[in-house]
C-alpha positions as a LaTeX table, in Angstrom:
\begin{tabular}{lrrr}
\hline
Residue & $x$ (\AA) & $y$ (\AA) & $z$ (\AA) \\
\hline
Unk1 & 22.86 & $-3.89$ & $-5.03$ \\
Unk2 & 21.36 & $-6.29$ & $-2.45$ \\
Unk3 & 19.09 & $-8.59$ & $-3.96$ \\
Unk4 & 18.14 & $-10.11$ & $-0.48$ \\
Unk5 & 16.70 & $-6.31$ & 0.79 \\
Unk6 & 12.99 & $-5.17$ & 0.40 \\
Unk7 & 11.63 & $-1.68$ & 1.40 \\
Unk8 & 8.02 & $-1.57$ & 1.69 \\
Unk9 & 7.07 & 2.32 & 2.24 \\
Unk10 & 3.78 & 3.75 & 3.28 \\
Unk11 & 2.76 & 6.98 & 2.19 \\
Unk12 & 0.63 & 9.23 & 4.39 \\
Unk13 & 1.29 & 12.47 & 6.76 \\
Unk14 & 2.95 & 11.75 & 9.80 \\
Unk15 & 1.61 & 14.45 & 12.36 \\
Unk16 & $-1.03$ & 12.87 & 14.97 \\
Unk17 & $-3.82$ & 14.51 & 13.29 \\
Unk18 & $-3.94$ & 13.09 & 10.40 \\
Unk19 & $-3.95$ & 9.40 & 11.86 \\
Unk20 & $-6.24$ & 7.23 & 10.21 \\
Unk21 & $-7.30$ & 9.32 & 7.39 \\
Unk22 & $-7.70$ & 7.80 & 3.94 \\
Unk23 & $-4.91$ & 9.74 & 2.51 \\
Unk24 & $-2.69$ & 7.81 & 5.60 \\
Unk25 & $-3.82$ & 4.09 & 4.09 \\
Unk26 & $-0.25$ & 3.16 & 3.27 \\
Unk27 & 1.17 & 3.86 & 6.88 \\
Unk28 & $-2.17$ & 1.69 & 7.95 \\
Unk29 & $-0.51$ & $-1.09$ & 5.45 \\
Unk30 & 3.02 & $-0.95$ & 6.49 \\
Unk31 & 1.90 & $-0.83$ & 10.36 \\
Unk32 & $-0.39$ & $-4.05$ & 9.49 \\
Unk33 & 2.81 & $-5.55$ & 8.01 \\
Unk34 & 5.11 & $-4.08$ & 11.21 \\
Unk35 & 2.92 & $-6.19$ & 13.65 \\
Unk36 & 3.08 & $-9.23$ & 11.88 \\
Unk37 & 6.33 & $-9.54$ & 11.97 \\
Unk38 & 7.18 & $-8.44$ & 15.37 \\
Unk39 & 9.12 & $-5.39$ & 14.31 \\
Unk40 & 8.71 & $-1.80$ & 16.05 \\
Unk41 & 9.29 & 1.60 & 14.24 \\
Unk42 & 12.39 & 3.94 & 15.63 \\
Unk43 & 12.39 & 7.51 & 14.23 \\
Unk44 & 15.09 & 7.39 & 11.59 \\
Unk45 & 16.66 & 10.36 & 8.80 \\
Unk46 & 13.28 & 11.27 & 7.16 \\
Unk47 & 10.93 & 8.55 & 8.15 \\
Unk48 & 9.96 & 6.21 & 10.68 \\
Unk49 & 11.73 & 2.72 & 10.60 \\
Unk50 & 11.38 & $-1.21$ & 11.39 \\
Unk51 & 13.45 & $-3.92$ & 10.23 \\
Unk52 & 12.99 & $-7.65$ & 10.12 \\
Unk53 & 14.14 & $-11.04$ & 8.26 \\
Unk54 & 11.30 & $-13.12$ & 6.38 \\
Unk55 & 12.00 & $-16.36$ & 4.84 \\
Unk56 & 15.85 & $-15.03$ & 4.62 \\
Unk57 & 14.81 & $-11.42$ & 2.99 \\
Unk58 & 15.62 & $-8.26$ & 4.75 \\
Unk59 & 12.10 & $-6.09$ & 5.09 \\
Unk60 & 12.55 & $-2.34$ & 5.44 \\
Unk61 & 9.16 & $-0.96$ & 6.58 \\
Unk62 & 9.35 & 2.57 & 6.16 \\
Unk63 & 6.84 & 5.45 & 6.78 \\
Unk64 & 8.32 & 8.86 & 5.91 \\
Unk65 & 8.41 & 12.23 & 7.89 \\
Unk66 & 8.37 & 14.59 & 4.91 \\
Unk67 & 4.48 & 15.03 & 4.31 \\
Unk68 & 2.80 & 13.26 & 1.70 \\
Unk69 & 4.29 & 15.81 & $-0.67$ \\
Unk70 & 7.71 & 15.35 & $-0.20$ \\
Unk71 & 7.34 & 11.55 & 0.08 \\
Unk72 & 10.44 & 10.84 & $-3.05$ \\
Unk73 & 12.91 & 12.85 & $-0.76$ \\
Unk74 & 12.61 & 9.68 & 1.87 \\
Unk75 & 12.19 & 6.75 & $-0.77$ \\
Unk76 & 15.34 & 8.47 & $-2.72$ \\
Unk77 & 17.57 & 8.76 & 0.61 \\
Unk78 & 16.32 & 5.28 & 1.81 \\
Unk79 & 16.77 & 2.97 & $-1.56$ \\
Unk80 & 20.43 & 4.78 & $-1.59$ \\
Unk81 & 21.50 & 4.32 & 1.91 \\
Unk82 & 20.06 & 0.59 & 1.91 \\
Unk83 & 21.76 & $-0.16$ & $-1.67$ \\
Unk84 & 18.55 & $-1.52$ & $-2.87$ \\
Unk85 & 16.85 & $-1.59$ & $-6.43$ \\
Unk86 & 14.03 & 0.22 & $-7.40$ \\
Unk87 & 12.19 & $-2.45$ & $-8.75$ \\
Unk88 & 12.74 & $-3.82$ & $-4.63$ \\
Unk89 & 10.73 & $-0.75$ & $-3.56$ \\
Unk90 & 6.92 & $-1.70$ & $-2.87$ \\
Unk91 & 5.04 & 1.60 & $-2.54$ \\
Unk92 & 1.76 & 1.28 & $-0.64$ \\
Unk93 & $-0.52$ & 4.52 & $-1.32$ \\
Unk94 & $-4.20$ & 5.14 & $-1.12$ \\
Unk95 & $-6.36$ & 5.71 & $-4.52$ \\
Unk96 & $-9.63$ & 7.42 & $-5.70$ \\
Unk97 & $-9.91$ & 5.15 & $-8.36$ \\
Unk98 & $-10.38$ & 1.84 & $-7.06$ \\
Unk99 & $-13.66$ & 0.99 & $-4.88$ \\
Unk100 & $-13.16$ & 0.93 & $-1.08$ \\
Unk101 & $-12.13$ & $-2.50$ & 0.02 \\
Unk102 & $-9.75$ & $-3.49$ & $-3.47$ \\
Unk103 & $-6.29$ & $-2.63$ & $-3.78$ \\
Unk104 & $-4.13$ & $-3.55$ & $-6.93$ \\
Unk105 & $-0.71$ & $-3.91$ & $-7.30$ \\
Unk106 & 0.98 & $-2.45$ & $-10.62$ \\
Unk107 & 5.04 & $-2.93$ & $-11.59$ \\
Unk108 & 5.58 & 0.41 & $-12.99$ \\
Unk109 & 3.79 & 3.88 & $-14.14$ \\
Unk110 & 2.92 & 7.43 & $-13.52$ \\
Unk111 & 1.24 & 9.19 & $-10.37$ \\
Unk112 & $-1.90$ & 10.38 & $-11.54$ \\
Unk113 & $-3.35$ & 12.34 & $-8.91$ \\
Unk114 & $-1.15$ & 11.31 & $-6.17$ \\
Unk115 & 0.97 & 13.74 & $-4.85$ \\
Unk116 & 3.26 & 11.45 & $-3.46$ \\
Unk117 & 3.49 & 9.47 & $-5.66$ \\
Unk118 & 4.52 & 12.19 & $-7.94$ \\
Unk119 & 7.07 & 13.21 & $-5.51$ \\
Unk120 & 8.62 & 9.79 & $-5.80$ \\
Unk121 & 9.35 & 9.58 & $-9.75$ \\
Unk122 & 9.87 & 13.18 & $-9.70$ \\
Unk123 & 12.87 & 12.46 & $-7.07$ \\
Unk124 & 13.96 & 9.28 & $-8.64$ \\
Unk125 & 13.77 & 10.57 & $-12.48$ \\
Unk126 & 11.47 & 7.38 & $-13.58$ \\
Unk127 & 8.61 & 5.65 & $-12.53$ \\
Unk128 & 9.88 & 1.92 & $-12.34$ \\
Unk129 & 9.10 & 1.08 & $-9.02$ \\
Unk130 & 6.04 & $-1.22$ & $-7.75$ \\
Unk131 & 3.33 & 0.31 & $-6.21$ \\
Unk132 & 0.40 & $-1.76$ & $-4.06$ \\
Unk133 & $-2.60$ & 0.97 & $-4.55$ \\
Unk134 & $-5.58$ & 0.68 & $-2.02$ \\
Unk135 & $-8.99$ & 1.69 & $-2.84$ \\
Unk136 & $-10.79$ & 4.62 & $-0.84$ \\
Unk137 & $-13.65$ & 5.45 & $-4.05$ \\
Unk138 & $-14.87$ & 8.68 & $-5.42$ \\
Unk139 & $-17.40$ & 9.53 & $-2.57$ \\
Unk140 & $-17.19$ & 13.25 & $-2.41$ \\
Unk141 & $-19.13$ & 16.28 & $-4.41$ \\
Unk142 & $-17.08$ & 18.03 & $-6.82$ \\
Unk143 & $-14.75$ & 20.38 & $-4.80$ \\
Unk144 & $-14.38$ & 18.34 & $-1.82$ \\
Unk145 & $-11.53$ & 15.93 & $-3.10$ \\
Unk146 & $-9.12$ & 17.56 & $-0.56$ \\
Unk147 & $-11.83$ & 16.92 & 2.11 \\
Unk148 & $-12.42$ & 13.71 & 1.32 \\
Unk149 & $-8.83$ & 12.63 & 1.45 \\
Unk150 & $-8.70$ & 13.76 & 4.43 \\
Unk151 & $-11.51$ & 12.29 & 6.12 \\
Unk152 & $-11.71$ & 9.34 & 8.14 \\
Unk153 & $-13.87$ & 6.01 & 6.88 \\
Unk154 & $-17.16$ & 5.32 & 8.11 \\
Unk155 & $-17.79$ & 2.22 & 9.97 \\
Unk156 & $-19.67$ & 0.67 & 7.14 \\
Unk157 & $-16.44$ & 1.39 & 4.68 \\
Unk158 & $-14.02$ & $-0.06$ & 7.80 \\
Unk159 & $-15.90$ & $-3.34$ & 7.31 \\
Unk160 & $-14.23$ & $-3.65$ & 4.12 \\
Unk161 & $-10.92$ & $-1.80$ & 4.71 \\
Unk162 & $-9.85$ & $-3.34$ & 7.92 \\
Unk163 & $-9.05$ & $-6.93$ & 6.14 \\
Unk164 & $-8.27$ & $-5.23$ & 2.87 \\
Unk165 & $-5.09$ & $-3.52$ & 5.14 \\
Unk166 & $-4.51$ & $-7.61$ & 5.96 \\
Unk167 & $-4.29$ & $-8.93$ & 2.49 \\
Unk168 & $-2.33$ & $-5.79$ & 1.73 \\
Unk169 & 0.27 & $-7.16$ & 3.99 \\
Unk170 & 0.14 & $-10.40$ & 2.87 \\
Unk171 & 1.16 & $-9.33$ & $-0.71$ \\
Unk172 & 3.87 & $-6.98$ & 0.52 \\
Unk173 & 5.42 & $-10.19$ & 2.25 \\
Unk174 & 4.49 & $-12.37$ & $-1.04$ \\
Unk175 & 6.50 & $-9.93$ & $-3.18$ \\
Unk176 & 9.18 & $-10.34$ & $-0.81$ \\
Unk177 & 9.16 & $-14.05$ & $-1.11$ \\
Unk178 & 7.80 & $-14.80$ & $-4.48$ \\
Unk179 & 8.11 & $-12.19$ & $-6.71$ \\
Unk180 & 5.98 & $-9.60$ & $-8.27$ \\
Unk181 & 4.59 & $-11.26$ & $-10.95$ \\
Unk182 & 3.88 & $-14.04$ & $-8.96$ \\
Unk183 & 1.90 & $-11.40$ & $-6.15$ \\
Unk184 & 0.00 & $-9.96$ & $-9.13$ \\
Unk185 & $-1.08$ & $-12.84$ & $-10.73$ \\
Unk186 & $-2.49$ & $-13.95$ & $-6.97$ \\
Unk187 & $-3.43$ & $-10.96$ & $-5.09$ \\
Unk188 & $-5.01$ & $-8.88$ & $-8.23$ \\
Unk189 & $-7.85$ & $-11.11$ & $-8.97$ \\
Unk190 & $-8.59$ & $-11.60$ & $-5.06$ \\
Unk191 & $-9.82$ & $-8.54$ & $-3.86$ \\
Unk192 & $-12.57$ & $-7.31$ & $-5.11$ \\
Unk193 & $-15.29$ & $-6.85$ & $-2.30$ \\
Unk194 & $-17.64$ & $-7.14$ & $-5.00$ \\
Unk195 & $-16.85$ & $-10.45$ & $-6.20$ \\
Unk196 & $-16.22$ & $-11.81$ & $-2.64$ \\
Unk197 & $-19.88$ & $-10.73$ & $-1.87$ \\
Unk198 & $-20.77$ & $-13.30$ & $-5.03$ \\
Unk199 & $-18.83$ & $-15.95$ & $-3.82$ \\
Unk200 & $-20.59$ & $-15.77$ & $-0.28$ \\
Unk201 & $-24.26$ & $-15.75$ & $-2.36$ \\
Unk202 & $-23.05$ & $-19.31$ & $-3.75$ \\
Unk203 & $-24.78$ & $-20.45$ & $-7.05$ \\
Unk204 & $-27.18$ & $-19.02$ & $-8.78$ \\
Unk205 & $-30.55$ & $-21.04$ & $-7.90$ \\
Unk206 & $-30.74$ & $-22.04$ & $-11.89$ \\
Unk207 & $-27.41$ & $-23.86$ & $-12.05$ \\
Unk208 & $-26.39$ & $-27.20$ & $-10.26$ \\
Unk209 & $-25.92$ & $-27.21$ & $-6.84$ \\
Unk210 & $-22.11$ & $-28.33$ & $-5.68$ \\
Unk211 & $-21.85$ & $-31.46$ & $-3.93$ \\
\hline
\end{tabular}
């Protein structure tokens, strides 16, 4: 195994139509991550590709070709043919559950509703693998999930997404570089729009005004 060699994989649908949806919010990751460190994408066996050397780590951005669905089939071929650990493999995939603008990294655990990530430990036969989940909230009426998914965020939600998909980047490189408990411990408690909001408000008029 090569202890040197990352994959960071983005989950999301590949054809043009489904660019930019919330259900594509891990290719939006990866491609933040891409950019950053100069690296382009080449269509490769099952997903799309880029490659580049960070602080003497090998980063394998991939976003795969399969359909959300069938997302394991890529990670499986990909973590084989790079002879990398699982626990080396940071999935980046959207999430109902966390408020629009948050993302939160976990080491291990099952899919929930995620279909690819349920792929992924199907296709791997365990669940030990990171996975950086971003936020897109529970906005839809009963029935609609699928639709939702699907849609595309509002300009008042993009406020809060666009540098959420920066910071997401950041911690992909931080795990990288300094590990994943390290990443957690920093990158969990630092992105909650809701408590960045509070730090903007300052003090509350009844305490002691900061000098």
């Amino acid at each position: 195994m090569n202890d040197k060699k990352y994959l960071i994989v983005g989950l999301g649908n590949a054809e043009q139509k489904y660019a930019g949806t919330r259900h594509n919010y891990g290719f939006e990751v990866v491609n933040a991550l891409a950019k950053k460190l100069g690296a382009e994408f080449k269509v490769d066996k099952l997903a799309y590709v880029a490659r580049a050397m960070y602080k003497g780590r090998t980063l394998v951005m991939l976003m795969p070709t399969t359909y959300m669905n069938l997302s394991g089939k890529a990670v499986k071929y990909w973590l084989t043919a790079e002879d990398a650990p699982a626990d080396h493999c940071m999935v980046v995939c959207d999430d109902l559950d966390l408020p629009v603008g948050s993302f939160k990294i976990k080491p291990k655990g099952g899919g929930g509703s995620h279909n690819g990530l349920n792929n992924i430990i199907e296709m791997l036969g365990h669940a030990n693998f990171p996975r950086l989940r971003c936020g897109i909230g529970k906005n839809f009426a009963q029935g609609y999930q699928v639709d939702y998914v699907l849609g595309r965020f509002d300009s008042e939600e993009l406020k809060l997404v666009e540098p959420c998909i920066e910071k997401a980047a950041e911690a992909c490189l931080s795990f990288a570089t300094a590990g994943l408990q390290r990443t957690m411990n920093q990158f969990n408690t630092q992105n909650d729009p809701a408590k960045e909001k509070n730090k903007e408000k300052g003090p509350d008029n009844d305490s002691p005004k900061n000098l």
